[in-house]
C-alpha positions in Angstrom: 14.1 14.1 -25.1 15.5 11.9 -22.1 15.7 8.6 -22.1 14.0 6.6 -19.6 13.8 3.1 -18.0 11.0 2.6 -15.8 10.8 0.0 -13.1 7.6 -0.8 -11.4 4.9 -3.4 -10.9 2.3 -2.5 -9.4 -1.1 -0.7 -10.3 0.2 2.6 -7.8 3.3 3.2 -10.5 0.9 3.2 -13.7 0.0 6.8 -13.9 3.9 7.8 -13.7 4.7 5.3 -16.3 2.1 6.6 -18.7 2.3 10.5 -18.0 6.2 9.6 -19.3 5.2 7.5 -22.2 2.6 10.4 -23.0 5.3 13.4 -22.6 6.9 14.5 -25.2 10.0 15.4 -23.1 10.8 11.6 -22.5 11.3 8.5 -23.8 10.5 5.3 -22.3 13.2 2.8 -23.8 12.3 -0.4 -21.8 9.9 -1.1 -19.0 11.4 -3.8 -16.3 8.7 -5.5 -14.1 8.3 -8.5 -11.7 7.7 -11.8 -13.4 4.1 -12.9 -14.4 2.7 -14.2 -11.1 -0.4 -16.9 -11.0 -3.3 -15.0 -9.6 -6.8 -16.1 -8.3 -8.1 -20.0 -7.2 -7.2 -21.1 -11.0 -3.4 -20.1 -10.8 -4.1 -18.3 -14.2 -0.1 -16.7 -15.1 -1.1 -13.0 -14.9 1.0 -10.0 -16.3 1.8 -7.2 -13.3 -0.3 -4.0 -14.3 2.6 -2.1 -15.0 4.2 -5.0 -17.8 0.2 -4.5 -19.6 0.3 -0.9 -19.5 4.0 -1.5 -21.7 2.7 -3.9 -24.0 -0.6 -1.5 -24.5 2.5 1.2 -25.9 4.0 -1.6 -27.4 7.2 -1.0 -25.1 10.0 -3.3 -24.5 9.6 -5.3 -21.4 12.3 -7.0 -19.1 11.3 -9.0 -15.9 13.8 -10.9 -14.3 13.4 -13.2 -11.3 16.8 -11.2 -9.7 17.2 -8.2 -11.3 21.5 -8.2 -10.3 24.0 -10.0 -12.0 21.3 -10.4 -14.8 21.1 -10.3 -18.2 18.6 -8.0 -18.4 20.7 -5.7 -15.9 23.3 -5.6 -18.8 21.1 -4.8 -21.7 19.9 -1.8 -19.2 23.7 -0.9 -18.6 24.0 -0.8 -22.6 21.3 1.4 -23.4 23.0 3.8 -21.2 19.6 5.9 -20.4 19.2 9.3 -18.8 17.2 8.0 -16.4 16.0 5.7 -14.4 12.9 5.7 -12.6 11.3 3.0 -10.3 8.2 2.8 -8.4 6.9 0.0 -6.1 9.3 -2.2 -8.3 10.0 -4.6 -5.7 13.7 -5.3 -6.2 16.8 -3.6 -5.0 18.8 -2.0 -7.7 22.4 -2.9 -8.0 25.0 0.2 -7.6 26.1 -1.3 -10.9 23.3 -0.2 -12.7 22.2 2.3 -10.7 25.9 4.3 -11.9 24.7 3.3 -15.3 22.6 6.3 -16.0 23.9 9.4 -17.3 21.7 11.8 -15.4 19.6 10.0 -12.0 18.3 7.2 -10.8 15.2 8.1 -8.5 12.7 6.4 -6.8 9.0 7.4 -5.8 8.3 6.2 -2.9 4.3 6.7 -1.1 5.3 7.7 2.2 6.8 11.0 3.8 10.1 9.8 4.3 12.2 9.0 6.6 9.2 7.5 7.9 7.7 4.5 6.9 11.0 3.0 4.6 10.2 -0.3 2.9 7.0 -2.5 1.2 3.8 -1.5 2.8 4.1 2.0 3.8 0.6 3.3 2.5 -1.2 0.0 5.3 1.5 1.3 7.8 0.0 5.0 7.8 -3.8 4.2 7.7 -3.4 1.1 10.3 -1.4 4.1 12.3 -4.1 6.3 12.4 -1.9 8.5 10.7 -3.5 11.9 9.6 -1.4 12.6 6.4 1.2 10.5 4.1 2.4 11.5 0.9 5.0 10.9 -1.8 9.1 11.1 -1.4 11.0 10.9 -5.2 14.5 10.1 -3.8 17.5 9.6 -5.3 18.2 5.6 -5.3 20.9 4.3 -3.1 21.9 0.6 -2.2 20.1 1.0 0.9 15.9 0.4 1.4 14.8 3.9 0.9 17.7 5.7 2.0 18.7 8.5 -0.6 18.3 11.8 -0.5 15.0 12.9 -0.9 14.9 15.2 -3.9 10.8 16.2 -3.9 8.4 15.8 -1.2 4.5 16.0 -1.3 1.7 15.2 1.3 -1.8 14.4 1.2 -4.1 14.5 4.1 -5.7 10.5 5.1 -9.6 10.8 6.2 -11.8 8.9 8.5 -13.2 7.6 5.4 -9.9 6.9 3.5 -8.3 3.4 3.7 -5.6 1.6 1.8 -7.2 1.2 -1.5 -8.7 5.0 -1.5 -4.8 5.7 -0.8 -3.3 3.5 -3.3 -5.2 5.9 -5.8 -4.6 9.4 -4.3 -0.6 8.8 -4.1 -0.6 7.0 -7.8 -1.8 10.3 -9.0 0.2 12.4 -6.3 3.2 10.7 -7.7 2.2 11.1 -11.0 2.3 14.7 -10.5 5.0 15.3 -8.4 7.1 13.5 -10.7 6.9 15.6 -13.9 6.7 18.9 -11.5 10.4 17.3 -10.7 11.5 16.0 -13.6 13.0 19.6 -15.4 14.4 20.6 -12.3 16.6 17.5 -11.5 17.4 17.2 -15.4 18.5 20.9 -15.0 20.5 20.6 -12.2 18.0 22.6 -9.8 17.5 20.2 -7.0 18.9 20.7 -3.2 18.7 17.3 -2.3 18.3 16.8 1.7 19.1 13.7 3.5 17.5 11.8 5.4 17.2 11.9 9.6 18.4 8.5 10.7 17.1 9.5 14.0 13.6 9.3 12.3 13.5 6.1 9.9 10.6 4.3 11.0 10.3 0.9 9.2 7.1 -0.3 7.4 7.7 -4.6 6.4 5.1 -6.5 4.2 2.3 -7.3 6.4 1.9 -10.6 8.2 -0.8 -12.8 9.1 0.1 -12.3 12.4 -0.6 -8.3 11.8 -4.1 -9.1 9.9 -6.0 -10.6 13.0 -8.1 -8.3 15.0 -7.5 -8.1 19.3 -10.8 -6.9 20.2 -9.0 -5.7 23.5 -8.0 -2.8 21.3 -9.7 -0.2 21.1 -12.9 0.3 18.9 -10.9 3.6 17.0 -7.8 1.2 16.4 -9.5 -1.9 15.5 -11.4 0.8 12.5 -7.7 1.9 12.0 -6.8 -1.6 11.5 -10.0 -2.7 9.5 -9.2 0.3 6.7 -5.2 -0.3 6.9 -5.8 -3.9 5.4 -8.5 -2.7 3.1 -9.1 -3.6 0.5 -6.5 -6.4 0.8 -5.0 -8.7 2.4 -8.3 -8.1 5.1 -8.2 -8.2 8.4 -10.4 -11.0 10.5 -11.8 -11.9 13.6 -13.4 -15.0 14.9 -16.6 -14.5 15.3 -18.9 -17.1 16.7 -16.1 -19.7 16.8 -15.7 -18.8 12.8 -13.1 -17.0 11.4 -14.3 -13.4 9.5 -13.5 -11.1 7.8 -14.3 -7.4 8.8 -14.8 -5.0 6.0 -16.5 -2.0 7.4 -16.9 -0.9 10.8 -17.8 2.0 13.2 -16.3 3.3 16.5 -19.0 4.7 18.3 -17.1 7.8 19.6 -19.5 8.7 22.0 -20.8 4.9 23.6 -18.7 3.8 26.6 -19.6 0.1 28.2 -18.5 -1.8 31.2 -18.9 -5.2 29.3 -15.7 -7.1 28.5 -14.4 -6.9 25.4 -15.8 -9.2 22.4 -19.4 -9.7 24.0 -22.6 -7.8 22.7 -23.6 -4.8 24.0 -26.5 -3.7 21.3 -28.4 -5.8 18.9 -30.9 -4.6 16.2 -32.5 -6.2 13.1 -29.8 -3.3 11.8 -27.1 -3.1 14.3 -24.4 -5.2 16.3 -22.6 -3.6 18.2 -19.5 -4.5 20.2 -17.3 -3.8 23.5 -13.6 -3.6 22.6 -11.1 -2.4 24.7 -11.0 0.4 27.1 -14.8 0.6 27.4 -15.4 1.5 23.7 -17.9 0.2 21.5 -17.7 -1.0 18.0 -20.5 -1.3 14.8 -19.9 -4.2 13.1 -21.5 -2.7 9.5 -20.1 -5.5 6.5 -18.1 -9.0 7.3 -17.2 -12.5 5.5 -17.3 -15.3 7.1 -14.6 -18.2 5.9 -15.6 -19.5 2.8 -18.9 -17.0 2.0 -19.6 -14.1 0.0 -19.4 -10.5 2.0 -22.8 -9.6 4.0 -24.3 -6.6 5.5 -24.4 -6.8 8.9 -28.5 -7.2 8.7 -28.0 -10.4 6.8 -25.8 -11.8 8.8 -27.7 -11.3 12.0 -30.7 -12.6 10.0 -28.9 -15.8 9.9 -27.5 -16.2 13.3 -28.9 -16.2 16.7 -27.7 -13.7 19.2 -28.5 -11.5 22.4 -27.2 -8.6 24.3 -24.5 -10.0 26.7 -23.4 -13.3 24.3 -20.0 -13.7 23.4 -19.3 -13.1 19.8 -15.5 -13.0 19.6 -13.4 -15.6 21.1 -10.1 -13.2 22.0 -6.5 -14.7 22.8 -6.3 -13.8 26.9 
């Protein structure tokens, strides 16, 4: 039996932590997480879904604010463990620790790497339009997502896919591809293969700047957008002078329009739809305006007054 640290936060690197905790091949000596974080419009001090899944095994867990130089880094060093595993951790592993282990220290990572290195790859490949992502265990270097990439699986992205539907597909996908790998690195049966520099193609924590919606876009990328930022951090519009949030929209493949972008070219007791860039047309089916609950987009016109050829988004010329 190996042991393992895992390292991890997020709900993406829970089925990896408990298909270890469950195996009888390994075992999970601590479990290191991000610090508890106040969450919601009360601030409550909530513990990361990977640091409840430990205490639910009644693991040890570690979460410091700076994970080098720590004390918590030396108590990892001390246990001297086979392994060490990380997933959506957050934190850059000193080369310190990660020399510590006797065996690896890998990292899976939810993108076909070299593209899409750092925190948001899975928004990066849906707000791409990309048709397929997947998962890249690498081994961990002191470099964002640089090792050598040690398994590699994809998974194919669908029109009706977006970053939450993701989030679940590649937690699993990792999950999977990570005990397929696990006996073959332990045994020595891995040809690593480094990375093309030539291809790194970076993916940064989203900005706020990144979750507003240019309706001179067109309709398909505005629906790339819309599912990219899905279920959070949402992307918005300002509609009717009011900012709101899109949730579920339509490009209407085969509807072309001469009317500028952001104005009304179909209204229905069901149906708004809009001109976006290049002549395309977008359904507007689900919003939220600032401050309101989410609305089908039959309520909302039921509470607004509109026409073919108004104005409904005020664009940035």
């Amino acid at each position: 039996m190996k042991s393992v640290v895992f390292m991890g936060t997020p709900e993406f690197a829970v089925p990896s932590l408990e298909s270890l905790i469950k195996s009888d091949d390994y075992d999970v000596i601590a479990v290191v997480t991000q610090p508890d974080k106040p969450v919601g419009r009360k601030h409550i001090l909530t513990a990361s879904p990977v640091k409840q899944t430990a205490l639910k095994y009644n693991l040890p867990v570690l979460q410091p604010d700076k994970i080098s130089n720590s004390s918590e880094m030396q108590q990892i060093i001390d246990m001297q463990p086979d392994l060490i595993i990380t997933a959506a951790f957050g934190q850059f592993l000193p080369d310190k620790l990660l020399q510590a282990v006797k065996i690896a220290a890998i990292n899976i990572h939810a993108s076909l790497l070299p593209k899409y290195r750092g925190g948001a790859p899975i928004h990066y490949a849906v707000m791409n339009g990309d048709d397929k992502t997947g998962i890249s265990i690498i081994y961990m270097v002191h470099k964002m997502d640089a090792g050598k990439i040690v398994a590699q699986k994809s998974i194919s992205i669908t029109p009706e896919d977006d970053t939450g539907t993701m989030f679940e597909k590649l937690s699993i996908l990792g999950k999977d591809l990570l005990l397929e790998t696990l006996p073959n690195l332990i045994n020595g049966n891995i040809t690593p293969v480094e990375q093309d520099e030539s291809q790194v193609i970076f993916s940064p924590n989203i900005t706020r700047e990144q979750e507003k919606i240019n309706f001179n876009k067109t309709a398909q990328e505005i629906d790339y957008q819309v599912r990219g930022l899905r279920p959070f951090p949402g992307a918005y519009a300002v509609l009717n002078h009011q900012k709101t949030k899109l949730w579920d929209v339509q490009p209407l493949l085969d509807v072309s329009t001469d009317q500028k972008p952001g104005f009304i070219v179909n209204l229905t007791k069901h149906t708004l739809d809009v001109a976006a860039g290049k002549g395309t047309v977008l359904r507007i089916n689900q919003l939220q305006p600032s401050g309101k609950s989410k609305l089908r987009i039959t309520d909302y016109i039921n509470g607004n007054k509109f026409s073919i050829g108004d104005k409904l988004v005020d664009i940035d010329e």
